[in-house]
N, C-alpha and C positions, 0 to 999 in steps of 0.2 A: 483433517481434524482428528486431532487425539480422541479415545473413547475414553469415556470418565473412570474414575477410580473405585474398586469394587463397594469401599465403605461408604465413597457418596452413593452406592447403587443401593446399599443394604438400607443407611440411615433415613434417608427422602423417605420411603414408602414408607419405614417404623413411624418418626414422623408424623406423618400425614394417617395411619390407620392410629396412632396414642391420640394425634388430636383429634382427629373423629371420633373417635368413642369416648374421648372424654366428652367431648361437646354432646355426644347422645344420651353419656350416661348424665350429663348434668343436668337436658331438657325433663329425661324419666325424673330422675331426682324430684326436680324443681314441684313437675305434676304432682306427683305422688304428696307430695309435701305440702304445697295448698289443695288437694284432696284430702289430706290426713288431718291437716290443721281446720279447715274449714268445717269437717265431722265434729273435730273436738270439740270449736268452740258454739256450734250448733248444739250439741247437748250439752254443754257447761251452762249455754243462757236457757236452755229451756228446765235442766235440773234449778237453776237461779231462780227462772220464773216460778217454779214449782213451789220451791222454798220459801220464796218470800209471798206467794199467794198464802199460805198457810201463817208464816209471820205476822202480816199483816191481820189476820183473820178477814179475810175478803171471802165472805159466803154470802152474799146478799140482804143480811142484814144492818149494812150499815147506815140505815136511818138512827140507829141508838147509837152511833159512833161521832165523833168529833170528824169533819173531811180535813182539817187544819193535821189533827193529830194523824191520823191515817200518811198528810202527805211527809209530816214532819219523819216518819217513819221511814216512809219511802224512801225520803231523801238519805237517812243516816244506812240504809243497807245498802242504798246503788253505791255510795261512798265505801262502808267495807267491801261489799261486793266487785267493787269498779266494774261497776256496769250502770247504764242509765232502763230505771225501773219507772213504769207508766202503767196507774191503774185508771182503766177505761171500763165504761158503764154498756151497757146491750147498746143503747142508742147511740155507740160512737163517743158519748161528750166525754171530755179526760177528767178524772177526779181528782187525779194524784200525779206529779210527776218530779222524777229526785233530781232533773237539771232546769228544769223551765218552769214557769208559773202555768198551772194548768188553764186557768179561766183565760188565758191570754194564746192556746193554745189552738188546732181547729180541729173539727172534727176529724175521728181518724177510725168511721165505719165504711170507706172506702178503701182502707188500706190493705194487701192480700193476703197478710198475716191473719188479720183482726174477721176477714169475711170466713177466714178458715177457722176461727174459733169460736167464730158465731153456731155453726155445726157444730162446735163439740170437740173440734180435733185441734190439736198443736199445729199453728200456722206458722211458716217459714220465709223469709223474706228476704231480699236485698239488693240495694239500692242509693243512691245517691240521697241525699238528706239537703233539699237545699236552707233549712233552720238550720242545720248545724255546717253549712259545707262540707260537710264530705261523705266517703262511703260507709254507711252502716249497716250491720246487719240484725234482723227483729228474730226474738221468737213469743210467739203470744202464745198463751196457756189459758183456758178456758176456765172459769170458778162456778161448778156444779150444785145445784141445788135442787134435788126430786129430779133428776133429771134436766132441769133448766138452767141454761147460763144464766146467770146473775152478773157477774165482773167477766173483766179479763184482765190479766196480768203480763204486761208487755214487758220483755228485757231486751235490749240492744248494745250493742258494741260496736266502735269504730273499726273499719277493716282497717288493719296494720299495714302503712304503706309499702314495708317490705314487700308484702304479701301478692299485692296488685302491681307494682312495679317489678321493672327486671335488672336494677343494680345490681341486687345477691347475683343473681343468675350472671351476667356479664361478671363480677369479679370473680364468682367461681370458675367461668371460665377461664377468663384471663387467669389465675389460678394452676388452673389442670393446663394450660398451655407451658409456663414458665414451666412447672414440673414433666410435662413430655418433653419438653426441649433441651431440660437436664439431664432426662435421663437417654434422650438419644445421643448425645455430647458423650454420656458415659460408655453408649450401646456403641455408637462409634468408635470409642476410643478403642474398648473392648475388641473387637471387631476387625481394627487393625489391628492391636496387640496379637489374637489368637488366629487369625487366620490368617489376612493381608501379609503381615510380613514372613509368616511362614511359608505365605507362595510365591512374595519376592524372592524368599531365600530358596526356596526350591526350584523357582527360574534360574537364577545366578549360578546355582552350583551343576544344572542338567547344562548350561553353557559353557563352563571350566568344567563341566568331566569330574567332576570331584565326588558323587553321590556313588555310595558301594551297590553292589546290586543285592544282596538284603538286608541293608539297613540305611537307614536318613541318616544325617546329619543330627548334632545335636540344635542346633539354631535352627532347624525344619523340622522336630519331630514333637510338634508340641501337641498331638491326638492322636490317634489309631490310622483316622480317616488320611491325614495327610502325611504320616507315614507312608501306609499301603497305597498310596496316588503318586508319591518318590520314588516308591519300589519298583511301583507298575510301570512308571514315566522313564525309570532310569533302564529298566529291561526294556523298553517298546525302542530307546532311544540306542541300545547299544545293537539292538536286532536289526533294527534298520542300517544301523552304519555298517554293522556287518554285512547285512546286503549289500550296501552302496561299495563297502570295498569290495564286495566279491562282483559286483556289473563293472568296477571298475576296472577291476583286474584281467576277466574278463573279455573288457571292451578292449584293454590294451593288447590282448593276447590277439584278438578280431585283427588290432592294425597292424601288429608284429607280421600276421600272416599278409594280410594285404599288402604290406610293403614287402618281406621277400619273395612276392611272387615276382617269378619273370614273365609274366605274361599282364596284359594291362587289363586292370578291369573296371568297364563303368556300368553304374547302378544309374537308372532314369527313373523319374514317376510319371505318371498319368498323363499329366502336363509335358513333358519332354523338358522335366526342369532335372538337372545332374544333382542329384543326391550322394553321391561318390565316386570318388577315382582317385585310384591308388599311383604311384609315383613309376609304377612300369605305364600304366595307362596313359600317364601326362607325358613322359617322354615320347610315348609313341605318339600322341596327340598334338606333340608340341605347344605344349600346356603346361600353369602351372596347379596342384591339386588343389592347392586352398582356394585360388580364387573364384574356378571354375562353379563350387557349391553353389547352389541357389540359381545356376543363371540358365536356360532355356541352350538346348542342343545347338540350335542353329546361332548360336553365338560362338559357342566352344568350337563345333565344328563345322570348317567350311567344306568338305568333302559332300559330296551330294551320294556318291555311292552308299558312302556309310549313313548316310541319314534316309535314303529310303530304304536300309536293311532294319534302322531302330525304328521304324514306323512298321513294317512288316510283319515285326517280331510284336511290338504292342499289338498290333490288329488281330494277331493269331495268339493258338495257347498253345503251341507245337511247337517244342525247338528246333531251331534254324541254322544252317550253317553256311557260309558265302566266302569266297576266294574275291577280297577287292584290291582295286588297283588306284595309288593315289599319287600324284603329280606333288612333289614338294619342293617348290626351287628348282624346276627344272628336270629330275631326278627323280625315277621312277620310285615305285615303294608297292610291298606286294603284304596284305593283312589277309591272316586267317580269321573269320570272326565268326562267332559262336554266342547263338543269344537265345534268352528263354524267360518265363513270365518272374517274376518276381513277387513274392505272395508273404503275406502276415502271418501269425498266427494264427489267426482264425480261416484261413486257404483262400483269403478272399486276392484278387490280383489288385500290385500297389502300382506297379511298373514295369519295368523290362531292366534285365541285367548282362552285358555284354559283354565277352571275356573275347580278348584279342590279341593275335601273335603275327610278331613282326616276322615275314618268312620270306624278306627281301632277300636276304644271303645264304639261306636253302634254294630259291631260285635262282640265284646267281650260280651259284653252284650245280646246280640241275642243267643249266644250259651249257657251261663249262664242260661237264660230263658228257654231253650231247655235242659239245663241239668236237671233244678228246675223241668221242668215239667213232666221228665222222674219220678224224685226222687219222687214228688206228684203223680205221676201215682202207683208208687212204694207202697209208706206208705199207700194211700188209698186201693189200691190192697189185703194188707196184712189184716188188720184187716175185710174185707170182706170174703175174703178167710177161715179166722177164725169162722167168724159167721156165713157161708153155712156150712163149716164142722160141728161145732157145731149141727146146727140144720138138716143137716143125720145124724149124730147120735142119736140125739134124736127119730128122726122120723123112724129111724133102730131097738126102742125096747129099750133105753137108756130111756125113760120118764119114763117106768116101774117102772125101781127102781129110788126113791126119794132121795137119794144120790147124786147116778150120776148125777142125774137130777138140782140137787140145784146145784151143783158145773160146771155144764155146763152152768149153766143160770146166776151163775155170771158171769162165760167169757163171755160168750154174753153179758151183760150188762156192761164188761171191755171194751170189744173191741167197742162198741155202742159207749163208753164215749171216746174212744179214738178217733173214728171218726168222732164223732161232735168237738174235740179237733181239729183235722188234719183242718176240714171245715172254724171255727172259727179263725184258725191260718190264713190261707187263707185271709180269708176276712179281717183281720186284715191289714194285708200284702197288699193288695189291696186298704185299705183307707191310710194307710201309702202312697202308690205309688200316691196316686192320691193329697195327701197331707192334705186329709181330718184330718188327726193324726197323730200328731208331737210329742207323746210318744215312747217312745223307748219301747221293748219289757221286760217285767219282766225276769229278770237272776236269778234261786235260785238255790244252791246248795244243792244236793240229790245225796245219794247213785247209783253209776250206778248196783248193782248187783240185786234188786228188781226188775230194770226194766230189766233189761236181762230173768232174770227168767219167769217173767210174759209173754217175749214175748215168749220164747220157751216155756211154758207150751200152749199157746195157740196157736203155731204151731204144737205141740206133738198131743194136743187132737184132733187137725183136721185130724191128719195124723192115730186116731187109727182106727183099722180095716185095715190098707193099708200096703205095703211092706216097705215105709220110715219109717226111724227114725231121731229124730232130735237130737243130742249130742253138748255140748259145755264146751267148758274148760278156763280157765284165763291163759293168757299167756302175764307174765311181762315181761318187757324191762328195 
């Protein structure tokens, strides 16, 4: 559901608080206005009655009066007056009256007016009239004489049905409604003109990048307010992207390194869910790095060594280090791995992080080295061998004769050259490794049966005198 549009936000409530307060100021109104009007015409008929008790001369003597003339009287002032005038006697009975026949009249010393001007005071009244249908209002005036009522002089008037009805009031409202609802139409429009679209147009252009960082636009700069909200919006928005390119950057520099490392590295969380592994890590793993994210260790890897080294290393907050050994297709495989906690910025622990080196082919090499060294242990061994036996023998009584002696003392001088040979090779082999010499080793081809011979004659001579013998034969394939 879309959210509505900010001028139906603004216009609804204006609206709704014009037409309340019209409607309230129109109730005040209305009050006030039959309280204002009701005062007036309260002292209009009792100033009326005042006047015309004196008009008439109504002071108690009107036994020397005509009551015909009296009411003839009557009748022509309620007429200019427009008001209906009624002269009543102490006992109630009517004498005079400017709309009715008085004698045909009934008495009217029950009425609350007339009981209040029997006291002495202006009596006020109002009420329904059912002689005349409708609502009238009295005011009776008392006619003093030595202090004695003598007359009363009643004026009355119809209450105005404006007055007691609420059409005025209903069309004023209906009134004050059509005029809020015009001028919320204008407030609206208004409203869009000066704000709404100066904050579309301020969305649009912080989207196309087009707002300077201190100035608006001309089509957005229609106030102070929404200028300095452009300015604010367009600095808040170019601060951030600056950030965002500088984490991006960054972040890209984070996997530049994680991908030239030669060594593989994987990140686990809490769960033993893989959070990352770098593209040395997935080959060592025989994995690929994208799809491993998200997915629990024991899916990624099936090596059981390495997964109770990642569980070791989360249990502890001590880094760890282990020499494991992993079966792949048959084929040995030899990891250095190195793991330690992996922590936030706030040094709280998220995971464990494991950096791992393939150190198959240093140990191939390591055993190689131990094989060579057995073998030089070996070749060296042999021609020494040779040349102690040789020289017991000698020294057994063989120097005697000059024979024996010359041909013992060439193999000693065979096997001498052969073990400054062996020494030489060595050292050769040594400035090779060290890089000192980038020649390769001389290859010549030579009979292999001279040297057979040679080596068995000078294993046989060492052995004579003793129970061995040394025998060899050629046996082709």
């Amino acid at each position: 559901m879309k959210p509505p549009h900010l001028w139906s936000r603004l216009m609804l409530p204006f609206v709704a608080i014009m037409v309340g307060g019209m409607i309230l100021f129109a109730v005040a109104s209305q009050r006030l206005f039959n309280q204002t009007q009701r005062r007036h015409q309260w002292d209009q008929l009792e100033m009326t009655a005042r006047m015309a008790s004196h008009s008439l001369g109504v002071h108690g003597s009107n036994d020397s009066r005509d009551v015909e003339e009296i009411n003839d009287q009557c009748v022509e002032l309620g007429r200019l007056a427009k008001v209906r005038l009624t002269v009543i006697a102490p006992d109630g009975v009517v004498l005079a009256d400017s709309q009715r026949v008085a004698s045909e009249m009934d008495n009217l010393a029950d009425r609350p007016e007339v009981r209040t001007a029997l006291r002495g005071l202006p009596g006020r009244g109002e009420r329904y009239s059912d002689t005349l249908e409708q609502w009238m209002r009295y005011v009776a005036v008392p006619v003093l004489e030595d202090g004695r009522v003598t007359a009363i002089v009643r004026a009355s008037i119809a209450v105005p049905r404006g007055i007691t009805a609420s059409e005025s009031l209903l069309s004023f409202i209906m009134i004050a409604v059509v005029v809020c609802v015009i001028g919320a139409i204008v407030f609206g429009w208004l409203v869009q003109r000066r704000v709404v679209l100066p904050l579309v147009a301020l969305g649009s252009a912080i989207r196309k990048n087009t707002l300077g960082l201190d100035r608006a636009p001309d089509h957005v700069a229609e106030s102070r307010e929404i200028t300095s909200l452009a300015i604010a919006v367009q600095r808040n928005v170019r601060y951030y992207r600056r950030l965002l390119s500088e984490s991006m950057e960054e972040n890209h520099k984070h996997r530049s390194v994680l991908t030239s490392m030669s060594e593989g590295l994987l990140a686990i969380d809490l769960d033993e869910r893989v959070v990352s592994l770098n593209q040395a890590g997935a080959r060592i793993l025989k994995v690929t790095s994208v799809d491993v994210v998200g997915r629990s260790i024991q899916e990624v890897v099936r090596h059981s060594q390495l997964q109770r080294f990642i569980a070791s290393v989360r249990d502890r907050d001590q880094p760890m280090e282990a020499d494991l050994e992993m079966i792949d297709q048959g084929r040995e495989r030899f990891l250095q791995a190195r793991g330690t906690a992996l922590r936030n910025a706030e040094d709280r622990k998220i995971g464990v992080v494991i950096v791992m080196n393939n150190v198959t082919r240093l140990r191939r090499l390591e055993n190689m080295r131990r094989d060579f060294a057995a073998n030089v242990s070996h070749e060296l061994k042999t021609p020494i061998t040779s040349i102690k036996g040789f020289i017991e023998t000698l020294q057994d009584g063989a120097v005697r004769d000059p024979d024996k002696a010359r041909e013992f003392l060439e193999i000693i001088h065979r096997q001498t050259c052969r073990l400054e040979a062996i020494i030489e090779d060595l050292l050769q082999l040594a400035r090779i490794e060290r890089g000192h010499e980038t020649d390769q080793l001389d290859v010549v081809e030579q009979p292999l049966a001279p040297v057979i011979e040679t080596a068995v004659a000078g294993t046989d001579a060492g052995l004579r005198g003793k129970t061995s013998r040394c025998e060899w034969k050629w046996i082709l394939h």
